[in-house]
C-alpha positions in Angstrom: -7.9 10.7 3.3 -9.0 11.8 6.7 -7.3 12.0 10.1 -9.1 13.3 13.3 -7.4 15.0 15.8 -9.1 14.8 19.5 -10.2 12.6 22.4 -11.2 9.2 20.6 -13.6 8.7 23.0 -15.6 12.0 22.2 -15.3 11.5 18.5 -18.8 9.8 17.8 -20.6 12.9 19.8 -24.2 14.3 19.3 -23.3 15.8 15.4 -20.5 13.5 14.5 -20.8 10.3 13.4 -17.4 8.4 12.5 -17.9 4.6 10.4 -14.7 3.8 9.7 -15.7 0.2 8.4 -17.7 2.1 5.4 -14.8 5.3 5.7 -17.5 7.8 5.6 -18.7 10.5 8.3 -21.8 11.9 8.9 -22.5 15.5 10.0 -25.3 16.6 11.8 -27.0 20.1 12.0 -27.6 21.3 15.2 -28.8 24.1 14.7 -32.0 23.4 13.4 -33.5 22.0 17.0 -33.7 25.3 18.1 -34.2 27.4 14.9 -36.1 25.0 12.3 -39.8 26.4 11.6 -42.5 24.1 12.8 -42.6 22.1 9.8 -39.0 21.5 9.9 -39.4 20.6 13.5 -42.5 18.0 12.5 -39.8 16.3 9.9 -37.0 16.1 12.6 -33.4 18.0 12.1 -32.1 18.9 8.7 -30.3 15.6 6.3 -27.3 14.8 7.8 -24.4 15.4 5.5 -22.4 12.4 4.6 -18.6 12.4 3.6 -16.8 9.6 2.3 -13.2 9.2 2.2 -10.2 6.5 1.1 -9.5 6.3 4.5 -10.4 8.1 8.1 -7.5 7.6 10.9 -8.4 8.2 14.2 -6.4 9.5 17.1 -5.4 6.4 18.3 -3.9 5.5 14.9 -0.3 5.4 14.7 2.0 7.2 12.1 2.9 4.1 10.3 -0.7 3.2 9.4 -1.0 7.3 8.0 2.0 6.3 5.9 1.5 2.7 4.5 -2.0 4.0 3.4 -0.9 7.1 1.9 2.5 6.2 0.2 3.3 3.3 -1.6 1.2 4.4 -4.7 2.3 7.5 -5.7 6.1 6.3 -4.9 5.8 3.5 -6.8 4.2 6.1 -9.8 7.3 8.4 -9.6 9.7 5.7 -9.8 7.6 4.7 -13.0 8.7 8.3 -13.9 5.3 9.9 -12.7 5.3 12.9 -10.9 3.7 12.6 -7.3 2.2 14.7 -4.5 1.0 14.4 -1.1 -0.2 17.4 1.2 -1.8 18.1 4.5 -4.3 20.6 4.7 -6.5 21.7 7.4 -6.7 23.9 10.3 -4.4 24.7 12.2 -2.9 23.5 15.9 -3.8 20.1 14.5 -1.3 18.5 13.7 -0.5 19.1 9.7 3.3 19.2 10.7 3.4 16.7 12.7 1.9 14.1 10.1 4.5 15.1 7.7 7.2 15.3 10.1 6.7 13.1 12.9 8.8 11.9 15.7 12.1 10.2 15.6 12.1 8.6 18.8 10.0 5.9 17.3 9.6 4.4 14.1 6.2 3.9 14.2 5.8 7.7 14.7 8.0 8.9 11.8 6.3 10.9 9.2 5.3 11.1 5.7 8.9 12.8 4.6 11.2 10.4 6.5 8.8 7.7 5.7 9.0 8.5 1.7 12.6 9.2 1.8 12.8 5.8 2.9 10.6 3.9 1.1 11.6 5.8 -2.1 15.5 4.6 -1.7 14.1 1.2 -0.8 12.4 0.8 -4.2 15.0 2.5 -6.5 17.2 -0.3 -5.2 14.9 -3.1 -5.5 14.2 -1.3 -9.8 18.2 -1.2 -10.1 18.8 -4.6 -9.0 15.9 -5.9 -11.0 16.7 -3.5 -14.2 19.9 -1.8 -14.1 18.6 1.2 -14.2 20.5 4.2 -12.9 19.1 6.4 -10.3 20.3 9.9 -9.2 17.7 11.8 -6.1 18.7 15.2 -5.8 16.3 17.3 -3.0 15.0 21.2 -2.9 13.2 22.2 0.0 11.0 25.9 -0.3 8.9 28.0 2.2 6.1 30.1 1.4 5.3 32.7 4.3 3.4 35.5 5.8 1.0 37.5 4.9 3.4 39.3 2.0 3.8 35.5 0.9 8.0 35.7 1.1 9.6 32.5 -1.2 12.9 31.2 0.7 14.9 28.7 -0.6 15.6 26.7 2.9 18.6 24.8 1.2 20.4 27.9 -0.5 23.0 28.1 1.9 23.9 24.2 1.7 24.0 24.5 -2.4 26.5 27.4 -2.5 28.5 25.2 0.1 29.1 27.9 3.1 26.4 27.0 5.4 25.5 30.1 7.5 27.7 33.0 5.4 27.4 32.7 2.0 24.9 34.0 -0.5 23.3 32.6 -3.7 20.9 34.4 -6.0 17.3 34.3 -4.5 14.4 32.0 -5.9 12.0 33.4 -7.2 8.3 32.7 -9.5 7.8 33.6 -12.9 4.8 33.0 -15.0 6.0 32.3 -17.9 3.1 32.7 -21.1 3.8 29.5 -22.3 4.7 27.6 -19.9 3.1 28.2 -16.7 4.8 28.9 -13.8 8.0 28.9 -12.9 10.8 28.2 -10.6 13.7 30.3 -11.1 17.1 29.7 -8.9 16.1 27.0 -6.9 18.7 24.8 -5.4 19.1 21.2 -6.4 21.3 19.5 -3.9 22.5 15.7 -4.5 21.0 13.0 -2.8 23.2 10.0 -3.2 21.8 7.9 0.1 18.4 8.1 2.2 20.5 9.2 4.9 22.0 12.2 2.9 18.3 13.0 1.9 17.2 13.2 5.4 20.3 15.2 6.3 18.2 17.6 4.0 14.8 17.5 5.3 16.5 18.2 8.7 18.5 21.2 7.2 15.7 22.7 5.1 12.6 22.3 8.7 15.4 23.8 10.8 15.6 26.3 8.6 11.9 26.8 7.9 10.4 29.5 10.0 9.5 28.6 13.9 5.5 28.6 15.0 5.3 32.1 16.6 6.8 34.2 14.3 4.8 36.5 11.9 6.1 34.8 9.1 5.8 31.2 10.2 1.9 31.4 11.0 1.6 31.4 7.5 4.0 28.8 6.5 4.0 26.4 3.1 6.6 24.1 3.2 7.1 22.0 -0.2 10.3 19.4 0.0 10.5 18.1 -3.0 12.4 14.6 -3.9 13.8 14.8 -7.9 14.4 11.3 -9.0 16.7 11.0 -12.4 16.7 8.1 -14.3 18.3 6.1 -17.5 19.3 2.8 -18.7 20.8 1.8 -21.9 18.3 0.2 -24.6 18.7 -3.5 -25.3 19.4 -4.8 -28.8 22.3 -3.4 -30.1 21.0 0.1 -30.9 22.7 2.0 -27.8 20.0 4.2 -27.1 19.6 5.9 -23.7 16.1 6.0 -22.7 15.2 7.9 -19.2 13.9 11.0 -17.3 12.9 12.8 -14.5 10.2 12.7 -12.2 9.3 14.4 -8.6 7.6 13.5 -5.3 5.8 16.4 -3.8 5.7 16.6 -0.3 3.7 19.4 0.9 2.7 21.2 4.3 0.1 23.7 3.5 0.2 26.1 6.1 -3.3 27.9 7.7 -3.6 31.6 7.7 -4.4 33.2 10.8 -6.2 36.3 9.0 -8.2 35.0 7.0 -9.0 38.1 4.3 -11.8 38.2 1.2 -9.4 40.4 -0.3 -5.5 38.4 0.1 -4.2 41.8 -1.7 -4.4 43.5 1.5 -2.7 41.5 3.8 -5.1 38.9 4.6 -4.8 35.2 3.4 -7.3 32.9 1.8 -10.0 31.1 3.7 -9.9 27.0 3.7 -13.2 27.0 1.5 -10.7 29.4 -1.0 -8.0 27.6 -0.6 -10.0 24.2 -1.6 -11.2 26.1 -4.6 -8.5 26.6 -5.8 -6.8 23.1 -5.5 -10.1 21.5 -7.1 -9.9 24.0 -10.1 -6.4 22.9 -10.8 -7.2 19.9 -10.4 -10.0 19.6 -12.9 -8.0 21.6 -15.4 -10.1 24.4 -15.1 -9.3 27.5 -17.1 -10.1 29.7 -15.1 -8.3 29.5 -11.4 -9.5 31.7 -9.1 -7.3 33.7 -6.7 -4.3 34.0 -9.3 -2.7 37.1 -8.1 -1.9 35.0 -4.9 2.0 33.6 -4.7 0.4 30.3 -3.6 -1.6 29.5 -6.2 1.5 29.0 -8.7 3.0 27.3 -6.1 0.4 25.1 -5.6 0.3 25.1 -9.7 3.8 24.1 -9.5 2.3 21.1 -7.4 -0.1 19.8 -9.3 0.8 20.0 -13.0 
Protein backbone atom coordinates (compact mmCIF):
# COMPACT_ATOMS: atom_id res chain seq x y z
CA UNK A 1 0.00 0.00 0.00
CA UNK A 2 0.79 3.53 -0.75
CA UNK A 3 0.07 6.79 1.07
CA UNK A 4 1.12 10.27 -0.34
CA UNK A 5 1.94 12.94 1.74
CA UNK A 6 1.48 16.68 0.16
CA UNK A 7 -0.93 19.25 -1.35
CA UNK A 8 -3.63 16.97 -3.04
CA UNK A 9 -4.00 19.39 -5.44
CA UNK A 10 -0.35 19.27 -6.67
CA UNK A 11 -0.24 15.52 -6.65
CA UNK A 12 -1.06 14.73 -10.39
CA UNK A 13 1.97 17.35 -11.49
CA UNK A 14 4.17 17.28 -14.68
CA UNK A 15 6.09 13.67 -13.59
CA UNK A 16 3.46 12.24 -11.42
CA UNK A 17 0.63 10.61 -12.40
CA UNK A 18 -1.80 9.20 -9.52
CA UNK A 19 -5.02 6.57 -10.83
CA UNK A 20 -6.29 5.62 -7.87
CA UNK A 21 -9.32 3.81 -9.66
CA UNK A 22 -6.56 1.23 -11.36
CA UNK A 23 -4.17 1.86 -7.83
CA UNK A 24 -1.20 2.34 -9.88
CA UNK A 25 1.24 5.49 -10.39
CA UNK A 26 3.08 6.52 -13.14
CA UNK A 27 6.51 8.20 -13.05
CA UNK A 28 7.86 10.37 -15.49
CA UNK A 29 11.54 11.18 -16.38
CA UNK A 30 12.29 14.56 -16.60
CA UNK A 31 15.29 14.65 -17.19
CA UNK A 32 15.54 13.48 -20.49
CA UNK A 33 13.92 16.83 -22.19
CA UNK A 34 16.90 18.47 -21.68
CA UNK A 35 19.55 15.73 -21.77
CA UNK A 36 18.07 12.83 -24.24
CA UNK A 37 20.34 12.63 -27.59
CA UNK A 38 18.51 13.57 -30.67
CA UNK A 39 17.07 10.32 -31.25
CA UNK A 40 15.76 10.10 -27.81
CA UNK A 41 14.31 13.56 -28.34
CA UNK A 42 12.61 12.34 -31.96
CA UNK A 43 10.86 9.36 -29.79
CA UNK A 44 9.65 11.76 -27.01
CA UNK A 45 10.85 11.44 -23.10
CA UNK A 46 12.01 8.10 -21.70
CA UNK A 47 8.91 5.09 -20.75
CA UNK A 48 7.25 6.23 -17.87
CA UNK A 49 7.59 3.87 -15.06
CA UNK A 50 4.47 2.42 -13.68
CA UNK A 51 3.84 1.16 -10.01
CA UNK A 52 1.01 -0.68 -8.94
CA UNK A 53 -0.10 -1.00 -5.45
CA UNK A 54 -3.19 -2.73 -3.20
CA UNK A 55 -4.05 0.55 -2.40
CA UNK A 56 -2.78 4.41 -2.81
CA UNK A 57 -4.27 6.89 -0.05
CA UNK A 58 -4.07 10.34 -0.72
CA UNK A 59 -3.77 13.29 1.57
CA UNK A 60 -7.18 13.94 1.92
CA UNK A 61 -7.75 10.27 3.13
CA UNK A 62 -8.55 9.88 6.62
CA UNK A 63 -6.82 7.44 9.19
CA UNK A 64 -9.72 5.17 9.37
CA UNK A 65 -9.75 4.33 5.62
CA UNK A 66 -5.49 3.64 6.20
CA UNK A 67 -6.65 1.16 8.82
CA UNK A 68 -9.81 -0.76 7.56
CA UNK A 69 -7.62 -1.36 4.39
CA UNK A 70 -4.68 -2.47 6.05
CA UNK A 71 -5.90 -4.47 9.10
CA UNK A 72 -8.59 -6.76 9.26
CA UNK A 73 -6.59 -9.54 7.38
CA UNK A 74 -3.59 -10.03 9.06
CA UNK A 75 -5.73 -9.74 12.56
CA UNK A 76 -7.99 -12.05 11.57
CA UNK A 77 -4.71 -14.40 10.46
CA UNK A 78 -3.16 -14.06 14.06
CA UNK A 79 -6.18 -14.88 15.74
CA UNK A 80 -6.20 -18.02 13.41
CA UNK A 81 -2.78 -18.46 15.21
CA UNK A 82 -0.73 -16.73 12.28
CA UNK A 83 1.87 -14.54 13.02
CA UNK A 84 1.30 -10.92 11.45
CA UNK A 85 3.16 -7.76 10.57
CA UNK A 86 2.57 -4.38 9.37
CA UNK A 87 5.23 -1.49 8.91
CA UNK A 88 5.69 1.92 7.56
CA UNK A 89 8.57 2.65 5.67
CA UNK A 90 9.62 5.61 3.84
CA UNK A 91 11.33 8.88 4.18
CA UNK A 92 11.29 10.77 6.69
CA UNK A 93 9.21 14.14 7.97
CA UNK A 94 6.38 12.24 6.31
CA UNK A 95 4.42 10.98 8.38
CA UNK A 96 5.51 7.15 9.24
CA UNK A 97 4.64 7.87 12.96
CA UNK A 98 1.95 9.43 12.61
CA UNK A 99 0.13 6.59 10.54
CA UNK A 100 0.99 4.21 13.18
CA UNK A 101 0.26 6.43 15.91
CA UNK A 102 -2.27 8.92 15.08
CA UNK A 103 -4.40 11.30 16.97
CA UNK A 104 -6.66 10.69 19.81
CA UNK A 105 -8.72 13.67 19.49
CA UNK A 106 -10.61 11.83 16.87
CA UNK A 107 -11.51 8.45 16.08
CA UNK A 108 -11.24 8.76 12.60
CA UNK A 109 -7.64 9.83 13.11
CA UNK A 110 -6.42 7.09 15.39
CA UNK A 111 -3.67 4.88 14.10
CA UNK A 112 -2.68 1.56 13.03
CA UNK A 113 -1.62 0.48 16.93
CA UNK A 114 -4.69 1.84 18.74
CA UNK A 115 -6.75 0.80 15.78
CA UNK A 116 -5.30 -3.06 15.99
CA UNK A 117 -5.39 -3.03 19.69
CA UNK A 118 -8.87 -2.52 19.20
CA UNK A 119 -9.98 -4.41 16.53
CA UNK A 120 -7.79 -7.36 17.91
CA UNK A 121 -9.81 -7.43 21.41
CA UNK A 122 -12.96 -7.00 19.36
CA UNK A 123 -12.39 -10.25 17.56
CA UNK A 124 -10.93 -12.41 20.34
CA UNK A 125 -14.34 -11.71 21.98
CA UNK A 126 -16.45 -12.38 19.09
CA UNK A 127 -13.86 -16.23 18.74
CA UNK A 128 -14.56 -16.75 22.55
CA UNK A 129 -18.16 -16.29 22.50
CA UNK A 130 -18.47 -18.31 19.27
CA UNK A 131 -15.78 -21.10 20.48
CA UNK A 132 -14.76 -20.90 24.07
CA UNK A 133 -11.64 -20.42 23.36
CA UNK A 134 -9.33 -18.84 25.93
CA UNK A 135 -7.38 -15.82 25.14
CA UNK A 136 -4.39 -14.23 27.03
CA UNK A 137 -2.59 -10.72 25.05
CA UNK A 138 0.47 -9.94 26.73
CA UNK A 139 2.52 -6.69 24.88
CA UNK A 140 6.48 -5.92 24.43
CA UNK A 141 7.38 -2.80 22.96
CA UNK A 142 11.35 -2.33 21.59
CA UNK A 143 13.48 0.61 20.09
CA UNK A 144 16.15 0.30 17.74
CA UNK A 145 18.40 3.59 17.66
CA UNK A 146 21.15 5.67 16.46
CA UNK A 147 23.80 5.21 14.50
CA UNK A 148 25.52 2.58 17.19
CA UNK A 149 21.92 0.80 16.64
CA UNK A 150 21.28 0.79 20.80
CA UNK A 151 18.24 -2.09 21.61
CA UNK A 152 15.91 -0.62 24.68
CA UNK A 153 13.34 -2.48 25.99
CA UNK A 154 10.70 0.66 26.39
CA UNK A 155 8.50 -1.48 28.81
CA UNK A 156 11.46 -2.82 31.20
CA UNK A 157 10.71 -0.53 33.88
CA UNK A 158 6.77 -1.48 33.96
CA UNK A 159 7.68 -5.45 33.95
CA UNK A 160 10.06 -5.24 37.02
CA UNK A 161 7.05 -3.16 38.56
CA UNK A 162 9.04 0.14 39.83
CA UNK A 163 8.35 2.52 37.08
CA UNK A 164 11.11 5.07 36.92
CA UNK A 165 13.82 3.30 39.62
CA UNK A 166 14.19 0.00 39.13
CA UNK A 167 16.34 -2.18 36.94
CA UNK A 168 15.91 -5.39 34.95
CA UNK A 169 18.50 -7.28 32.91
CA UNK A 170 18.91 -5.53 29.47
CA UNK A 171 17.50 -7.09 26.10
CA UNK A 172 19.57 -8.02 24.04
CA UNK A 173 20.04 -10.14 20.17
CA UNK A 174 21.59 -13.39 19.76
CA UNK A 175 21.99 -15.35 16.66
CA UNK A 176 21.58 -18.31 17.60
CA UNK A 177 23.12 -21.23 14.83
CA UNK A 178 20.09 -22.95 14.73
CA UNK A 179 17.63 -20.98 15.33
CA UNK A 180 18.02 -17.66 13.95
CA UNK A 181 17.83 -14.74 15.81
CA UNK A 182 17.03 -14.07 18.99
CA UNK A 183 15.36 -12.11 21.64
CA UNK A 184 16.93 -12.48 24.92
CA UNK A 185 15.25 -10.60 28.13
CA UNK A 186 12.48 -9.01 26.63
CA UNK A 187 9.62 -8.02 28.82
CA UNK A 188 6.23 -9.62 28.37
CA UNK A 189 3.72 -7.56 30.23
CA UNK A 190 -0.08 -8.86 30.57
CA UNK A 191 -2.68 -7.51 28.61
CA UNK A 192 -5.96 -8.55 30.04
CA UNK A 193 -8.22 -5.51 28.32
CA UNK A 194 -7.69 -3.21 25.08
CA UNK A 195 -7.49 -0.51 27.54
CA UNK A 196 -4.56 -2.08 29.54
CA UNK A 197 -2.90 -2.65 26.06
CA UNK A 198 -3.05 0.84 25.15
CA UNK A 199 -1.92 1.89 28.59
CA UNK A 200 1.22 0.14 27.02
CA UNK A 201 1.61 1.61 23.71
CA UNK A 202 1.28 4.95 25.61
CA UNK A 203 4.03 3.85 28.11
CA UNK A 204 6.38 2.14 25.70
CA UNK A 205 6.04 5.87 22.68
CA UNK A 206 6.63 7.97 25.78
CA UNK A 207 9.37 6.20 26.47
CA UNK A 208 10.73 5.85 22.95
CA UNK A 209 13.25 8.40 22.08
CA UNK A 210 11.94 12.16 21.10
CA UNK A 211 12.59 13.49 17.25
CA UNK A 212 15.67 15.64 17.88
CA UNK A 213 17.79 13.57 19.72
CA UNK A 214 20.86 11.72 18.14
CA UNK A 215 19.38 8.63 19.04
CA UNK A 216 15.78 9.11 17.99
CA UNK A 217 16.65 10.19 14.25
CA UNK A 218 17.29 6.76 13.79
CA UNK A 219 14.46 5.27 15.58
CA UNK A 220 12.75 1.56 14.96
CA UNK A 221 9.95 1.07 17.05
CA UNK A 222 8.37 -2.60 17.02
CA UNK A 223 5.19 -3.04 19.54
CA UNK A 224 4.41 -6.22 19.43
CA UNK A 225 0.84 -7.79 20.44
CA UNK A 226 1.40 -11.75 21.74
CA UNK A 227 -1.94 -13.44 21.60
CA UNK A 228 -2.04 -16.99 23.66
CA UNK A 229 -4.59 -19.30 23.05
CA UNK A 230 -6.27 -22.87 24.03
CA UNK A 231 -9.46 -24.72 24.32
CA UNK A 232 -10.17 -28.09 25.42
CA UNK A 233 -10.72 -30.88 22.58
CA UNK A 234 -14.28 -32.14 22.18
CA UNK A 235 -15.14 -35.88 22.53
CA UNK A 236 -14.16 -37.12 25.56
CA UNK A 237 -10.36 -37.26 25.04
CA UNK A 238 -9.43 -34.03 27.21
CA UNK A 239 -6.85 -32.82 25.02
CA UNK A 240 -5.65 -29.13 25.07
CA UNK A 241 -5.00 -27.90 21.73
CA UNK A 242 -3.60 -24.07 21.32
CA UNK A 243 -0.68 -21.68 20.82
CA UNK A 244 0.78 -18.55 20.27
CA UNK A 245 0.87 -16.13 17.66
CA UNK A 246 2.08 -12.21 17.28
CA UNK A 247 0.96 -9.02 15.55
CA UNK A 248 3.95 -7.02 14.40
CA UNK A 249 3.57 -3.49 14.48
CA UNK A 250 6.43 -1.80 13.14
CA UNK A 251 7.80 1.94 12.62
CA UNK A 252 10.87 1.75 10.58
CA UNK A 253 12.75 4.63 11.35
CA UNK A 254 14.89 6.75 8.31
CA UNK A 255 18.53 7.37 8.83
CA UNK A 256 19.76 10.72 8.44
CA UNK A 257 23.37 9.55 7.28
CA UNK A 258 22.86 7.46 5.04
CA UNK A 259 26.54 5.43 4.81
CA UNK A 260 27.68 2.48 2.05
CA UNK A 261 29.62 1.21 4.86
CA UNK A 262 26.81 1.11 8.20
CA UNK A 263 30.12 -0.19 10.19
CA UNK A 264 31.25 3.21 10.36
CA UNK A 265 28.53 4.98 11.65
CA UNK A 266 26.46 5.54 8.78
CA UNK A 267 23.05 3.73 8.30
CA UNK A 268 21.58 2.00 5.29
CA UNK A 269 20.04 3.75 2.29
CA UNK A 270 16.11 3.09 1.56
CA UNK A 271 17.17 1.10 -1.73
CA UNK A 272 19.33 -1.17 1.16
CA UNK A 273 16.99 -1.19 3.48
CA UNK A 274 14.27 -2.62 0.74
CA UNK A 275 16.92 -5.11 -0.12
CA UNK A 276 17.01 -6.42 2.62
CA UNK A 277 13.20 -6.81 3.50
CA UNK A 278 12.68 -8.38 -0.11
CA UNK A 279 15.51 -11.03 0.56
CA UNK A 280 13.89 -12.09 3.75
CA UNK A 281 11.11 -12.07 2.31
CA UNK A 282 11.76 -14.43 -0.60
CA UNK A 283 13.70 -16.69 1.70
CA UNK A 284 16.83 -15.84 0.28
CA UNK A 285 20.01 -17.36 1.69
CA UNK A 286 21.88 -14.97 1.46
CA UNK A 287 20.77 -11.52 3.24
CA UNK A 288 22.73 -8.76 2.67
CA UNK A 289 23.75 -6.28 5.29
CA UNK A 290 23.89 -8.99 8.19
CA UNK A 291 26.39 -7.43 10.39
CA UNK A 292 23.56 -4.60 10.84
CA UNK A 293 21.38 -4.90 14.31
CA UNK A 294 18.38 -4.20 12.15
CA UNK A 295 18.42 -6.81 9.95
CA UNK A 296 17.80 -9.49 12.79
CA UNK A 297 15.41 -7.35 13.98
CA UNK A 298 13.73 -7.05 10.95
CA UNK A 299 14.39 -11.08 10.76
CA UNK A 300 12.66 -11.28 14.00
CA UNK A 301 9.73 -9.60 11.94
CA UNK A 302 9.32 -11.46 9.26
CA UNK A 303 10.00 -15.18 10.09
Amino acid sequence: MLRIKGDSEELNSSFLNIDGRKKQITVYDLSSNDQSSSAERRTGVSAPKMFAFDAIFSPDDAQAEVCSSSLPDVIQAVVGGTDGCLFVYGQSKLGKTHTMVGNSDSPQELGVMPCAISWLFRLIYEQRQKTGARFSVRVSALELSGRSETLRDLLSEYAAGTEGSGTSPGVYLRDDPIFGAQLINQSELRAPTAEKAAYLLDAALAARSRDGDDEGRNSHFLFTLHLYQYRVERGGKGGVAGGRSRLHLFDLGSCDKISTKPRDGGCLSLSALGNVILALFNGQKHVPYKYVSLHFFLYLVFN
